[in-house]
N, CA, C and O atoms as a CHARMM CRD file, in Angstrom:
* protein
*
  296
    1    1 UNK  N     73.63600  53.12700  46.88000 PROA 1      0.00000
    2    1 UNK  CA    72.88900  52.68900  45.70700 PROA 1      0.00000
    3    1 UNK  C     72.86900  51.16200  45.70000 PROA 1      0.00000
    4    1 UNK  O     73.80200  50.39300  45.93000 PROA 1      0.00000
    5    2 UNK  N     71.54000  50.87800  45.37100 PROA 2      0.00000
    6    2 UNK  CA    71.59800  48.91100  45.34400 PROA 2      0.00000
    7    2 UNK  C     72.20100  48.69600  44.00700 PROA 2      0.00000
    8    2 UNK  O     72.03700  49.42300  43.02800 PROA 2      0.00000
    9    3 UNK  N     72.90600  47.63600  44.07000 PROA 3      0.00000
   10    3 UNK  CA    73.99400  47.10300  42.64600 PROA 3      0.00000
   11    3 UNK  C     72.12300  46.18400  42.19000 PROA 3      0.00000
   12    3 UNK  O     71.46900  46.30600  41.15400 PROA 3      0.00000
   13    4 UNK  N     71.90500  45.61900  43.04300 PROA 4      0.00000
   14    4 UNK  CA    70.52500  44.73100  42.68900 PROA 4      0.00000
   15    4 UNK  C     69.45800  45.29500  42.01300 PROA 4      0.00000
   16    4 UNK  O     68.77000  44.52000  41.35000 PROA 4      0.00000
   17    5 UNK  N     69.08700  46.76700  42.03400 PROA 5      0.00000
   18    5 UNK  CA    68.26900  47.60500  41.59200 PROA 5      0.00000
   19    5 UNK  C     69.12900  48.07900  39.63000 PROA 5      0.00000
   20    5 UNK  O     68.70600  47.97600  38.47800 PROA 5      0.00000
   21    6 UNK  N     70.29900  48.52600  40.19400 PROA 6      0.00000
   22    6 UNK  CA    71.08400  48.47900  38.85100 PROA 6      0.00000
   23    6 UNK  C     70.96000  47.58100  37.75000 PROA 6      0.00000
   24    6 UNK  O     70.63600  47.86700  36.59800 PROA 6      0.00000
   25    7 UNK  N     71.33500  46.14800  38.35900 PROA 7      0.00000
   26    7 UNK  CA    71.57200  45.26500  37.40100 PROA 7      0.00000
   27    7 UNK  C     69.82800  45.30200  36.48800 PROA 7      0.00000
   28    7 UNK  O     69.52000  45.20600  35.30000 PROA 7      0.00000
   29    8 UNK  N     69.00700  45.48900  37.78900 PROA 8      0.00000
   30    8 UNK  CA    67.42400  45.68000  36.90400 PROA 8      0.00000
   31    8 UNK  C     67.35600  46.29300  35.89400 PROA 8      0.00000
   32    8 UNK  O     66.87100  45.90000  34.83300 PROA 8      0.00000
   33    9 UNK  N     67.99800  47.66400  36.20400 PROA 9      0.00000
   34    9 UNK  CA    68.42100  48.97200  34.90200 PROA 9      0.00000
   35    9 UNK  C     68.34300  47.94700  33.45600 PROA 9      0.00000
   36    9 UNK  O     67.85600  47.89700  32.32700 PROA 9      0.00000
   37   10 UNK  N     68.92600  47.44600  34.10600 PROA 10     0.00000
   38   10 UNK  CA    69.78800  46.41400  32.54200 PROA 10     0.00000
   39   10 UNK  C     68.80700  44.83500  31.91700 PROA 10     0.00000
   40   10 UNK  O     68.98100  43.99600  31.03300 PROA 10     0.00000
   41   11 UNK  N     67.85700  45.08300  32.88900 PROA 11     0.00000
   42   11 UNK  CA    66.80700  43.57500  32.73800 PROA 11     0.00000
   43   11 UNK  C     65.87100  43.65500  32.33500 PROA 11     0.00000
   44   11 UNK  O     65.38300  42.99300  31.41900 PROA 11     0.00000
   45   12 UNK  N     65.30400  44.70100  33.09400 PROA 12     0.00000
   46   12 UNK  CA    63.69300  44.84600  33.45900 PROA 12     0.00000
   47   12 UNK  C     63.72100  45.60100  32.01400 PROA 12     0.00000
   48   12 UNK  O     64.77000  45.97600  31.49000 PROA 12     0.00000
   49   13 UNK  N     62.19500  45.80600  31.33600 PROA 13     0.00000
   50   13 UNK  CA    61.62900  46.02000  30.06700 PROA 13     0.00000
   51   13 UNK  C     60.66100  47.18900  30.36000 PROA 13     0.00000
   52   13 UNK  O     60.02200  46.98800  31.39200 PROA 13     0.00000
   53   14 UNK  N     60.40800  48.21700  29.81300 PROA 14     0.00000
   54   14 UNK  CA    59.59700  48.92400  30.04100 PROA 14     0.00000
   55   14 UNK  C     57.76300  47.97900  29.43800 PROA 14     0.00000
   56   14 UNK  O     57.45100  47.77700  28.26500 PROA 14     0.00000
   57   15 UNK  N     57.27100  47.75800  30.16200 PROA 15     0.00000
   58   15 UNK  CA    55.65900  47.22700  30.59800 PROA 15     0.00000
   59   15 UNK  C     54.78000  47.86900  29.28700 PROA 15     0.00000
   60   15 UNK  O     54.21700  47.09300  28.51600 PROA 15     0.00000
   61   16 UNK  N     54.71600  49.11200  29.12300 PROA 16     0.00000
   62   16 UNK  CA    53.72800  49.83000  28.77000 PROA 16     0.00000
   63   16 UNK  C     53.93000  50.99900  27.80000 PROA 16     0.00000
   64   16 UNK  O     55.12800  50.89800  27.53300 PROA 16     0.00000
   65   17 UNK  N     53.47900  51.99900  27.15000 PROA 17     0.00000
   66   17 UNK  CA    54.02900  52.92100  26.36400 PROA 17     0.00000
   67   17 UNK  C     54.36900  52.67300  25.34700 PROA 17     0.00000
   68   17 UNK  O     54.28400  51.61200  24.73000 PROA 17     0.00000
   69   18 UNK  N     55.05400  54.22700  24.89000 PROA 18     0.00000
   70   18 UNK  CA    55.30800  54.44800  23.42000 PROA 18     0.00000
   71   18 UNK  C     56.56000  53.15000  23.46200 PROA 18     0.00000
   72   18 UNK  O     56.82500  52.46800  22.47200 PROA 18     0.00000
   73   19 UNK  N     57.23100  52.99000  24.80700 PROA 19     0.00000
   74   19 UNK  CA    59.00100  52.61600  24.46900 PROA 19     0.00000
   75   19 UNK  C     58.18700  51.20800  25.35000 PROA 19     0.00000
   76   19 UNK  O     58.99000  50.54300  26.00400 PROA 19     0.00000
   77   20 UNK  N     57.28100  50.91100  25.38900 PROA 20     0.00000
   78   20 UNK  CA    57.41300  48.99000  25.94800 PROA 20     0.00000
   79   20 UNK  C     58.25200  48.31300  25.12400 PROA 20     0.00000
   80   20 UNK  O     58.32100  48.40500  23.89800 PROA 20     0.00000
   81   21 UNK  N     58.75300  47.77300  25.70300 PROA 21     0.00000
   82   21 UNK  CA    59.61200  46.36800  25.52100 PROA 21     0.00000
   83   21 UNK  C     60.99600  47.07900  25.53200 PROA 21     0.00000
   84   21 UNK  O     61.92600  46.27300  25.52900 PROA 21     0.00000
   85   22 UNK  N     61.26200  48.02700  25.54200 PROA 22     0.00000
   86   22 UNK  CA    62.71000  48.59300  25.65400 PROA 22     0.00000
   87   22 UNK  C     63.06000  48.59300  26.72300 PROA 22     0.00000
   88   22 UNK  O     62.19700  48.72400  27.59100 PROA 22     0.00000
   89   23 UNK  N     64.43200  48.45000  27.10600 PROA 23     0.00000
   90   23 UNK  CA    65.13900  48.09100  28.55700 PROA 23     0.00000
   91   23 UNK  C     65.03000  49.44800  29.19200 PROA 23     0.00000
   92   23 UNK  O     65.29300  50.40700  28.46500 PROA 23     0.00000
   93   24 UNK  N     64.64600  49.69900  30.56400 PROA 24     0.00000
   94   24 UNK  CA    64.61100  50.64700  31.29200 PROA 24     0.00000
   95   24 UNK  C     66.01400  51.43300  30.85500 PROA 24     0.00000
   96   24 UNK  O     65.77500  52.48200  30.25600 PROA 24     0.00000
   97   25 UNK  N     67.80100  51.05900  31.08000 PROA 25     0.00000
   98   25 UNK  CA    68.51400  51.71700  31.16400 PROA 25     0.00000
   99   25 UNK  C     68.61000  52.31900  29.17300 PROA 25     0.00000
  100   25 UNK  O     69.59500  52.78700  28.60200 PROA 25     0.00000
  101   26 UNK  N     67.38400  52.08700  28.66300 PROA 26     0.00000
  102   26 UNK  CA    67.73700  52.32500  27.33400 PROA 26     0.00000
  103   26 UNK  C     66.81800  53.46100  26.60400 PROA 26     0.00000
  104   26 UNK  O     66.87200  53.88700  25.45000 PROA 26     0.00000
  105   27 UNK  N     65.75400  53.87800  27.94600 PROA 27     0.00000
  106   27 UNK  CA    64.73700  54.63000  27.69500 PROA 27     0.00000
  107   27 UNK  C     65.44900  56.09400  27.37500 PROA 27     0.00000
  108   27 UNK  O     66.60500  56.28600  27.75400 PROA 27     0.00000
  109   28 UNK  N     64.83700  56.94200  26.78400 PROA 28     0.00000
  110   28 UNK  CA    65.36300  58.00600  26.80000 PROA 28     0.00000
  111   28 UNK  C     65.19800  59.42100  27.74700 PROA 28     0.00000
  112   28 UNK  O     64.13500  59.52600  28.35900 PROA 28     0.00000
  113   29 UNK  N     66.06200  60.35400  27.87000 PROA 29     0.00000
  114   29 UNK  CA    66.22000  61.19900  28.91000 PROA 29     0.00000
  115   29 UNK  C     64.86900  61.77700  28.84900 PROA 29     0.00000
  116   29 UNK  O     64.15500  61.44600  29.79500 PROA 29     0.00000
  117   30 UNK  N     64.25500  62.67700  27.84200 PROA 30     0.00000
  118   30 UNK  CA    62.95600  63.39500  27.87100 PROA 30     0.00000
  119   30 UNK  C     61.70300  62.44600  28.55200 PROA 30     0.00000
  120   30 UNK  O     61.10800  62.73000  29.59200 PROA 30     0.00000
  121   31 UNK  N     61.49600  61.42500  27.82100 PROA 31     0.00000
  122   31 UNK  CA    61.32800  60.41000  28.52800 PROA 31     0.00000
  123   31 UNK  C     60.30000  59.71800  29.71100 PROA 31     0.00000
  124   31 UNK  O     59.10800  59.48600  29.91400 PROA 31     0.00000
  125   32 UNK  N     62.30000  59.48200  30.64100 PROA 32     0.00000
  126   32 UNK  CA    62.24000  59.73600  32.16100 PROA 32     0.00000
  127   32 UNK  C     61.81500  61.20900  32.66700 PROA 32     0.00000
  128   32 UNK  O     61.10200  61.46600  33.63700 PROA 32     0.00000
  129   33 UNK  N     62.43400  62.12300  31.76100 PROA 33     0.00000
  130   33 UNK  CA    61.73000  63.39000  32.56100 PROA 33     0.00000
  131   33 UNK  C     60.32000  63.79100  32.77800 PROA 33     0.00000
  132   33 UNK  O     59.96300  64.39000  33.79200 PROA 33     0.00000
  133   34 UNK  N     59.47500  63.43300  31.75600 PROA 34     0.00000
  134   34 UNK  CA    58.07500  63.37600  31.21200 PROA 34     0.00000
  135   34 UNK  C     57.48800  62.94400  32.72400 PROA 34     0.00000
  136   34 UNK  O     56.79400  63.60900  33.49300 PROA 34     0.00000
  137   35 UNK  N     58.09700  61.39600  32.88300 PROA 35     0.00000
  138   35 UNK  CA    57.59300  60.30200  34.32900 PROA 35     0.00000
  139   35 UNK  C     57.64800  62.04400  35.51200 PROA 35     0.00000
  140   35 UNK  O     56.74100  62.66500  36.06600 PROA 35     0.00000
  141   36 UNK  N     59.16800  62.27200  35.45000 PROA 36     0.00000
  142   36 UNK  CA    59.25200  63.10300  36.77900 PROA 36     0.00000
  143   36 UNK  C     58.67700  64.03500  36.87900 PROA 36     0.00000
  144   36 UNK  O     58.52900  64.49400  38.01200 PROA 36     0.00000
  145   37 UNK  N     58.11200  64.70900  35.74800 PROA 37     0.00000
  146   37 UNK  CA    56.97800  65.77400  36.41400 PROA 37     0.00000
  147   37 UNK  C     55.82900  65.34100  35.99700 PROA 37     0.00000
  148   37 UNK  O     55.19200  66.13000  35.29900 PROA 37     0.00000
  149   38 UNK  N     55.27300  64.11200  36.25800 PROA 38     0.00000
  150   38 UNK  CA    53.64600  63.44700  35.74400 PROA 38     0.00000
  151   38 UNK  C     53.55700  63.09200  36.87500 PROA 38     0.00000
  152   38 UNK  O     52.59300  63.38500  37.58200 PROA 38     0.00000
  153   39 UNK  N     54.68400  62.29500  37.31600 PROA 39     0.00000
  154   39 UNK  CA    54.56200  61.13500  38.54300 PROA 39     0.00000
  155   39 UNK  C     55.31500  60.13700  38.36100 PROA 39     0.00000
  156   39 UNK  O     55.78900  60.52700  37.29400 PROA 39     0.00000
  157   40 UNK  N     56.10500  58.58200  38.64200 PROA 40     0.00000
  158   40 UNK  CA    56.55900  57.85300  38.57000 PROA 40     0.00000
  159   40 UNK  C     54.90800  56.84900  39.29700 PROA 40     0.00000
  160   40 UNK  O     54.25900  57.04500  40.32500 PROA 40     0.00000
  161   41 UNK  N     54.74800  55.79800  38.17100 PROA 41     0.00000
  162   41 UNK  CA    54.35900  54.52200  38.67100 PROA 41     0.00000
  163   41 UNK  C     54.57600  54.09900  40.15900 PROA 41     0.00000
  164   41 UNK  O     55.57000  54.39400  40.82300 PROA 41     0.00000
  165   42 UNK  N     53.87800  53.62200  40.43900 PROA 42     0.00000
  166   42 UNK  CA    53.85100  53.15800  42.20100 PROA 42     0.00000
  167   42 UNK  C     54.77700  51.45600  42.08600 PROA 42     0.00000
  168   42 UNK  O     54.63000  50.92400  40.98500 PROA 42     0.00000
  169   43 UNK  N     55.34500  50.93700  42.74500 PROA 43     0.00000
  170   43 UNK  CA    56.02000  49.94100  43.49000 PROA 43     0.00000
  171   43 UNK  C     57.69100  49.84600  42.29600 PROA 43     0.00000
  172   43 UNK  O     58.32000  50.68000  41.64500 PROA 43     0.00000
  173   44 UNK  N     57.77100  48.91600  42.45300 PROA 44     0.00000
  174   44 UNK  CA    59.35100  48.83100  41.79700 PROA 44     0.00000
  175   44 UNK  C     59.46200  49.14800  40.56500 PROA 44     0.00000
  176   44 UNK  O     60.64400  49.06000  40.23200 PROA 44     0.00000
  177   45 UNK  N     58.69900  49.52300  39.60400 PROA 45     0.00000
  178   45 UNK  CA    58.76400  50.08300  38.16100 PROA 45     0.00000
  179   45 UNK  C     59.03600  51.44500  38.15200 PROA 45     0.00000
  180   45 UNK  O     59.78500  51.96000  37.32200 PROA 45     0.00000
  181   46 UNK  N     58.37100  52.15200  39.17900 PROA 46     0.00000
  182   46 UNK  CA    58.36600  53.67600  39.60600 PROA 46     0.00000
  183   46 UNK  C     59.73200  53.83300  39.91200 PROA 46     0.00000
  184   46 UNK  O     60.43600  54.60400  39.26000 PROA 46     0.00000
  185   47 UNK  N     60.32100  52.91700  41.19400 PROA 47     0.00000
  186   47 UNK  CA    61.68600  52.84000  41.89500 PROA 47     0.00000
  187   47 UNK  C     62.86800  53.03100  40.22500 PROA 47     0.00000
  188   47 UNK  O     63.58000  53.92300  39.76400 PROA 47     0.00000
  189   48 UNK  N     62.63700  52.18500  39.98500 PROA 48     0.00000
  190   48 UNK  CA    63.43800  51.97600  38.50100 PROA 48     0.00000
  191   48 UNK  C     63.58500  53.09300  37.78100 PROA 48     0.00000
  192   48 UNK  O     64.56000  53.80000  37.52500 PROA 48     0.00000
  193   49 UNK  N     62.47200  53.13200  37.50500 PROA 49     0.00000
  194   49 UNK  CA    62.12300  54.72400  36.46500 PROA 49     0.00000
  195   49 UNK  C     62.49100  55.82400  37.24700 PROA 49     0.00000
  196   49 UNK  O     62.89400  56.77500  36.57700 PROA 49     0.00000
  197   50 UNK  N     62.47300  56.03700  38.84400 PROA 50     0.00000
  198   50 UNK  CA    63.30500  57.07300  39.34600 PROA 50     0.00000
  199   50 UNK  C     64.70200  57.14900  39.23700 PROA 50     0.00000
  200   50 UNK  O     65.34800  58.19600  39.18600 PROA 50     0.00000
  201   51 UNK  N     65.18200  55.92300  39.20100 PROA 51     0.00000
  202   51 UNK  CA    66.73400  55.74100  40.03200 PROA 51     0.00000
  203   51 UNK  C     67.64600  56.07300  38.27100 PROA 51     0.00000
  204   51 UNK  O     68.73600  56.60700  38.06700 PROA 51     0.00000
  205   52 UNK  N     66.70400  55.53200  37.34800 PROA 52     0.00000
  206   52 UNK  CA    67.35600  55.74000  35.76600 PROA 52     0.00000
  207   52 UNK  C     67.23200  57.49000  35.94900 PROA 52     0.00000
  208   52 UNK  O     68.33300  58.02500  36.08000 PROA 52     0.00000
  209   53 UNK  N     66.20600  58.29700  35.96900 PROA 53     0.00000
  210   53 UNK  CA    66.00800  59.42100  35.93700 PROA 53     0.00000
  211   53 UNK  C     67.08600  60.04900  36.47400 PROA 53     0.00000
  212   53 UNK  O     67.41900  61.07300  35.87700 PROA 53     0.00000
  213   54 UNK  N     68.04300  59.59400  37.88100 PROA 54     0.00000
  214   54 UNK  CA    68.67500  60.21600  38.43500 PROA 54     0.00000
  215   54 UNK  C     69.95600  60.33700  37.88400 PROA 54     0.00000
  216   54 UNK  O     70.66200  61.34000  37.99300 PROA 54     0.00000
  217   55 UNK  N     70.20800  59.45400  37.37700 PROA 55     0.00000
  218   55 UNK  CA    71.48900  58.57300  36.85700 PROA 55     0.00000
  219   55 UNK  C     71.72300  59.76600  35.21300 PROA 55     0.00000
  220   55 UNK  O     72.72200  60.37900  34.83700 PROA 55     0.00000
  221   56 UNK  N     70.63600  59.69300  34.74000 PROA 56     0.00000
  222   56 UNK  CA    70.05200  60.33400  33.13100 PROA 56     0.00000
  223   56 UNK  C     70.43800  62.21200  33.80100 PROA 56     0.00000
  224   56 UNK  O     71.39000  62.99300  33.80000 PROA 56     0.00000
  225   57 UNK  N     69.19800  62.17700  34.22500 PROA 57     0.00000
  226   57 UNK  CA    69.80700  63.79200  35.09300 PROA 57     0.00000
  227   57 UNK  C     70.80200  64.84400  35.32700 PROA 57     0.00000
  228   57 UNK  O     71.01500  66.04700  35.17600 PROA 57     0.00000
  229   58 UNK  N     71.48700  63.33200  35.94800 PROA 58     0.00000
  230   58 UNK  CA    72.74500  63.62600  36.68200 PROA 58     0.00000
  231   58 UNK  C     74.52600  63.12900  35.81600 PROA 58     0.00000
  232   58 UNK  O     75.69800  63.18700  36.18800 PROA 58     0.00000
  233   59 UNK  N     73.89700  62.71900  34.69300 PROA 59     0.00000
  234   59 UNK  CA    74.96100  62.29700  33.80300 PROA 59     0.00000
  235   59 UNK  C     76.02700  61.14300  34.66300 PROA 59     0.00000
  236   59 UNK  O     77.22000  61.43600  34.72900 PROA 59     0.00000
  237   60 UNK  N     75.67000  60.20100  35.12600 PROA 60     0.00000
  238   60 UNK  CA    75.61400  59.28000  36.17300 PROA 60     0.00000
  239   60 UNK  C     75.66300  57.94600  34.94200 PROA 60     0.00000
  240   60 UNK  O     76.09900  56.82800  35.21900 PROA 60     0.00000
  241   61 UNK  N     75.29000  58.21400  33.99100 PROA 61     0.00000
  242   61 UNK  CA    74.71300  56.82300  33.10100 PROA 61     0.00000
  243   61 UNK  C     75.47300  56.01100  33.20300 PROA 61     0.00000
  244   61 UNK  O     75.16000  54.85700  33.49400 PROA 61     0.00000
  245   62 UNK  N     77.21000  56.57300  32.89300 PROA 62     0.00000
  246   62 UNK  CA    78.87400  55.69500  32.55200 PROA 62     0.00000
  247   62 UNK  C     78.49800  54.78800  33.99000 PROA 62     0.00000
  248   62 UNK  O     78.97800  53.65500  33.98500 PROA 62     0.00000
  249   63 UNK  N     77.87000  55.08400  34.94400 PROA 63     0.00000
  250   63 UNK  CA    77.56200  53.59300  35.95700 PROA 63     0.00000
  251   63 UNK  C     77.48300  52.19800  35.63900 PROA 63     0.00000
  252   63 UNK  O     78.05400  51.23600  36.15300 PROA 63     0.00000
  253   64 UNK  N     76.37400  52.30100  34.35200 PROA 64     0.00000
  254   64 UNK  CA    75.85300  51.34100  34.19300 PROA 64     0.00000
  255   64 UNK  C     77.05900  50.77500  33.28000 PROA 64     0.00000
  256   64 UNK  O     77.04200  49.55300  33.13200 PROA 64     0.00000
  257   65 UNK  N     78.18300  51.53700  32.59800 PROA 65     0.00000
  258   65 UNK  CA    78.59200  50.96400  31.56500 PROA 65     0.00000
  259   65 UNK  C     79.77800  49.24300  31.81300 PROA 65     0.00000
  260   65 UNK  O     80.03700  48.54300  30.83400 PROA 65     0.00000
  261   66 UNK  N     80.36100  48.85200  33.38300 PROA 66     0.00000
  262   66 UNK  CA    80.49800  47.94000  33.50600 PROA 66     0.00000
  263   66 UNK  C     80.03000  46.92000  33.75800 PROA 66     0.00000
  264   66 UNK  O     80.54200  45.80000  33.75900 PROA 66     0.00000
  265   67 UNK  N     78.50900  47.41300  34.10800 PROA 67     0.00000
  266   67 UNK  CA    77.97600  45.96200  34.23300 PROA 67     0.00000
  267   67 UNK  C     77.18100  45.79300  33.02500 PROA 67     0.00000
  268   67 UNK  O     76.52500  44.75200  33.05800 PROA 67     0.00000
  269   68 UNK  N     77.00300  46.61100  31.78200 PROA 68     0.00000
  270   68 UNK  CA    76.48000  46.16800  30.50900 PROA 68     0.00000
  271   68 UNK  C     77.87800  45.49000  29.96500 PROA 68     0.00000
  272   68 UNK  O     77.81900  44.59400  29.12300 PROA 68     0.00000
  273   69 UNK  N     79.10600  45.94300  30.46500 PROA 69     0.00000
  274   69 UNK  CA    80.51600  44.79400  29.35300 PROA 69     0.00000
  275   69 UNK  C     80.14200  43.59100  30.20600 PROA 69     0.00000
  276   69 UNK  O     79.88700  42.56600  29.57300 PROA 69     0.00000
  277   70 UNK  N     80.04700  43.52400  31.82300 PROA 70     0.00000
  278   70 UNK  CA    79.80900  42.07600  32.56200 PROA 70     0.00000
  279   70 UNK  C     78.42400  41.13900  31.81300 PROA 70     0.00000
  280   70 UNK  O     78.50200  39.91100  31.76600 PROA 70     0.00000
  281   71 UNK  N     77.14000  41.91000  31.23500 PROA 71     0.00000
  282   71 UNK  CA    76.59500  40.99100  30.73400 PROA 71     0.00000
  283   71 UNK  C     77.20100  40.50000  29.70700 PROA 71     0.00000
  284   71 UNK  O     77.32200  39.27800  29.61100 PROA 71     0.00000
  285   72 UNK  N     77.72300  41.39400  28.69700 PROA 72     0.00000
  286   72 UNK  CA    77.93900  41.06800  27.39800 PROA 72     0.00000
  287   72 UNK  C     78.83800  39.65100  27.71200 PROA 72     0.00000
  288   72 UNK  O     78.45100  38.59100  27.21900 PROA 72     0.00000
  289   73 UNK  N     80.13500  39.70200  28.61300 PROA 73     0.00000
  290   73 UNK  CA    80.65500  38.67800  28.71100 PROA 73     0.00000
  291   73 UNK  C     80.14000  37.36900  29.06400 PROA 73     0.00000
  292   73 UNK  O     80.54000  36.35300  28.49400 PROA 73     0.00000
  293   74 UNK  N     79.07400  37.35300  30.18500 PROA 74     0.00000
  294   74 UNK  CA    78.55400  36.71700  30.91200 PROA 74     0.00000
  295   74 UNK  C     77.36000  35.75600  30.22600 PROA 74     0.00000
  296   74 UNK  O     76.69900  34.99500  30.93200 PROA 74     0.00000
């Protein structure tokens, strides 16, 4: 797994939609699921929106939870 793609989880903004401006790792599970059986967006927004999906899915989320205390500190 890229830590570089992760930290995005935590950056990048959803573009478009009901949830724009909300942080990808903040979108909700139905959601991401909606994306996975529609399609995921093409180039690194898609990547994103998959890799959260997997994480959401797979109850994987507690991943993200040290590098959201590293921003908070940071």
């Amino acid at each position: 797994m890229n830590p570089e793609l992760l930290e995005l989880l935590l950056t990048r903004e959803m573009p478009f939609g009901k949830y724009k401006g909300r942080i990808i790792a903040d979108l909700p599970g139905h959601y991401l699921a909606w994306f996975a059986r529609q399609g995921f967006p093409a180039g690194q927004l898609g990547q994103l929106l998959a890799l959260m999906h997997e994480l959401d899915h797979n109850n994987l989320v507690g991943l993200l939870k040290p590098l959201r205390s590293d921003r908070k500190q940071g």
